[in-house]
N, C-alpha and C positions, 0 to 999 in steps of 0.2 A: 814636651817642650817646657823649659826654662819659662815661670813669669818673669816678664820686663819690668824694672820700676825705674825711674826718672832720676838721675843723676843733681836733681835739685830735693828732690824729698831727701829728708833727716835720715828717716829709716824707712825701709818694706818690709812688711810680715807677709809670708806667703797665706793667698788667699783661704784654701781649704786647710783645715788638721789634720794632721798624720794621726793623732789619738785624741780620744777623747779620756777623763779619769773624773770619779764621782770624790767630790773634794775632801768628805769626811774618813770616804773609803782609805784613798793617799794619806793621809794624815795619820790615821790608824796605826797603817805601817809603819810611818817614819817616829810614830809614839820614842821620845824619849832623844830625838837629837835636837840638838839647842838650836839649828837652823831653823826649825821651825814653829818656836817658840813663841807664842801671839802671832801667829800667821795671820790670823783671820784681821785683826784690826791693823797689823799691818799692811794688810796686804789693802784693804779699804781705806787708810790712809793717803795710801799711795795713789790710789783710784780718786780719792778727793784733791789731791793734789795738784792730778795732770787734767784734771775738769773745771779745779777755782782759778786754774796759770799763775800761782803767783811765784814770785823770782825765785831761784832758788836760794835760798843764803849757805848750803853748806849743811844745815841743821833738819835733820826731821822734823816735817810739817806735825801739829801735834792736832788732833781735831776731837771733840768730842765724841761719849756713847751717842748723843742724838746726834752731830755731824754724820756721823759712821752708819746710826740706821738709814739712813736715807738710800745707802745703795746696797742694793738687793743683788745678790749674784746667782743670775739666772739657774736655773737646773743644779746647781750646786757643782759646776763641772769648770774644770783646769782642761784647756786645749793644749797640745804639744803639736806646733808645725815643726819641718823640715825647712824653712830656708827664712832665715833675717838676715838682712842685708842693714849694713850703718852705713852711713858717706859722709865722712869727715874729710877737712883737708888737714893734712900737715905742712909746712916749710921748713924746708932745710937752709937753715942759717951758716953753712959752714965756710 
């Protein structure tokens, strides 16, 4: 069965991962394409981001190396679920 999630939350992440990947392992592989270029401070940017709330302007939040150690990514592992769900409205102005 299909998780339920609430038509007022933003988004759902299904609760269990379909995979788990060892981060350095991932990285390894993708060695050499520009998407994943400072992954790691980006990616803990990001993570400081959606934990300080602050508005967004548009512009990458920029946070220090000592901002940045502060978050520790567990096991060194990237989850891959099976179902994200967003709930936006749109209007049609026409």
């Amino acid at each position: 069965p299909r998780e339920r999630s609430s038509p007022a939350a933003h988004y759902h992440i299904s609760k269990y991962p379909k995979a788990s990947y060892d981060m350095t392992a991932w990285l390894g592989e993708l060695e050499g394409d520009p998407a994943i270029k400072d992954f790691i401070p980006r990616l803990k940017n990001h993570i400081l981001a959606r934990l300080r709330g602050p508005e967004y302007s548009g512009d990458e939040d920029k946070f220090s190396d000592k901002d940045r150690s502060q978050i520790i990514l567990a096991n060194n592992q990237l989850f891959e679920h099976t179902i994200l769900r967003i709930n936006y409205t749109t209007y049609n102005l026409r």
